[in-house]
C-alpha positions as CSV (number, residue, x, y, z in Angstrom):
1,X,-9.4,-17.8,9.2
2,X,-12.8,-18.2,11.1
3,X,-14.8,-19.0,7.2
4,X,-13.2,-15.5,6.2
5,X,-11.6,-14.6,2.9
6,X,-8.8,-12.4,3.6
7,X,-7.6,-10.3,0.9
8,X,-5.2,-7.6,3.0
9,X,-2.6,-8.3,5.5
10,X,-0.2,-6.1,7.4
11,X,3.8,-7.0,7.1
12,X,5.7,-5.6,10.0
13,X,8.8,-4.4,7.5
14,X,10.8,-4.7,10.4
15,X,10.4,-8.5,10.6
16,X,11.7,-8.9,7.0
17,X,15.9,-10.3,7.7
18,X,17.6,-8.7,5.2
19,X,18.7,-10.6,2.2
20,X,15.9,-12.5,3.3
21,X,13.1,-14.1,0.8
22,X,9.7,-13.5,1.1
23,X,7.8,-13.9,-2.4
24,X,6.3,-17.7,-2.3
25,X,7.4,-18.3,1.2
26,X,4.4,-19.4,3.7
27,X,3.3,-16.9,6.2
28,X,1.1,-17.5,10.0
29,X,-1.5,-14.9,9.8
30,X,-3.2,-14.2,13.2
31,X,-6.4,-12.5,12.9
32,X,-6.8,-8.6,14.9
33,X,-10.1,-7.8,15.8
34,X,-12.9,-8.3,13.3
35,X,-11.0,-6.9,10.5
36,X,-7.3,-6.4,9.9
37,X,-4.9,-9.8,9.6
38,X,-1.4,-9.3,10.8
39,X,1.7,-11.6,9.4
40,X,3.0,-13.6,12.8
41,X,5.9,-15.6,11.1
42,X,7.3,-16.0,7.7
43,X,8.1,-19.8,6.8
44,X,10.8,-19.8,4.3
45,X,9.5,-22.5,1.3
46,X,13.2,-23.8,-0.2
47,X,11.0,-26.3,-2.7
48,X,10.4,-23.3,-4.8
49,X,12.8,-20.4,-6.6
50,X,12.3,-17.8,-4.4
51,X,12.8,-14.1,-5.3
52,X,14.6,-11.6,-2.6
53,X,12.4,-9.2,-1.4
54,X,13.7,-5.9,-1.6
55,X,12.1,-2.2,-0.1
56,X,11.2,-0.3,-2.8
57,X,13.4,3.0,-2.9
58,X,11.2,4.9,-5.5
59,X,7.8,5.9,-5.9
60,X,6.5,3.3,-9.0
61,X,3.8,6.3,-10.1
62,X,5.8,9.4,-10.2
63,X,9.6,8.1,-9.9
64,X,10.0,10.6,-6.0
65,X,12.3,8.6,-3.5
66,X,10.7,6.9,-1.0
67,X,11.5,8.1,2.7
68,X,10.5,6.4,6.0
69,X,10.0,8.4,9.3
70,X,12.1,7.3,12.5
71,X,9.8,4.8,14.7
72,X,7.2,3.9,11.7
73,X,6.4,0.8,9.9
74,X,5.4,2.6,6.0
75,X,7.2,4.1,3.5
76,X,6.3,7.4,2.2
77,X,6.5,9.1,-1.1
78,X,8.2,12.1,-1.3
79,X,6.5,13.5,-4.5
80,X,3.7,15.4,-2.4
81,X,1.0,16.6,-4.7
82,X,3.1,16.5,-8.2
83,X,2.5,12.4,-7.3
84,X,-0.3,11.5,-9.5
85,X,-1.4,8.7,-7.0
86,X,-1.0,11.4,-4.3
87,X,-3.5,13.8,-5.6
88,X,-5.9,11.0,-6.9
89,X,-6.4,10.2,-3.7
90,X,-6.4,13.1,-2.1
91,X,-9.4,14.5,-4.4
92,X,-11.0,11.1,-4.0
93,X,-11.0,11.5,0.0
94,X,-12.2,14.9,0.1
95,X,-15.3,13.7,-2.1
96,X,-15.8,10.9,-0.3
97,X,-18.7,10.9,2.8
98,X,-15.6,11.3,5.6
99,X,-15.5,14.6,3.3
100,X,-17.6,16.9,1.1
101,X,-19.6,13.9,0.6
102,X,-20.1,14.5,-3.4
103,X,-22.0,11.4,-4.5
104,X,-21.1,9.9,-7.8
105,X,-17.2,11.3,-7.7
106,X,-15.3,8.2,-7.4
107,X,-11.8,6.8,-7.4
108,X,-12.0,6.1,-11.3
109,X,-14.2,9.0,-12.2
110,X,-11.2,11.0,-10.3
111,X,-8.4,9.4,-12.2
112,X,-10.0,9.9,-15.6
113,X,-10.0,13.6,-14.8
114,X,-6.8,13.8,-13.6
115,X,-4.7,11.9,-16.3
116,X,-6.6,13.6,-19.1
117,X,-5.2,16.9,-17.4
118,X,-8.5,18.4,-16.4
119,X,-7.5,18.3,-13.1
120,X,-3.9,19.3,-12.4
121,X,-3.9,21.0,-8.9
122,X,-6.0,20.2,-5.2
């Protein structure tokens, strides 16, 4: 769009018909201010087999169901802090500069600790 690669869009979950297929169909993407890319329309594609998209139920790090508040678009995990994913990212956003500002403590630097069991608690 515009000479722009875009690598992230938003799905409106609520667009998705049920029973409906999504994987390999064609999408219109419209672009939404100098950054985000938002899904417009999904064009089903019959030529190829097509794989029913379904909402994920349960978290695919720590196994917690997945809940979704009234009125919102995501889906949640319900694991809380026992959620690896959770606290990696937690930790990794309290180091980062909107944070503590630690320099060098990255995502991956955060995830090491955490799955060797150095850090178990935030």
């Amino acid at each position: 769009i515009s000479g722009k690669t875009i690598s992230t869009v938003k799905l409106d979950l609520n667009k998705i018909p049920n029973n409906s297929s999504i994987i390999n169909d064609f999408v219109i993407i419209q672009l939404s201010g100098d950054v985000s890319s938002t899904v417009v329309e999904i064009i089903p594609d019959n030529t190829k087999c097509n794989t029913p998209y379904t909402t994920p139920t349960h978290c695919p790090y720590c196994g917690s169901k997945l809940i979704q508040k009234p009125n919102k678009q995501k889906i949640y995990c319900s694991g809380g802090m026992s959620c690896t994913e959770q606290l990696i990212n937690s930790i990794t956003y309290f180091c980062s500069k909107y944070g503590m500002n630690i320099d060098g403590l990255d995502y991956n630097i955060i995830k090491r600790l955490v799955i060797s069991g150095k850090v178990k608690k935030f």
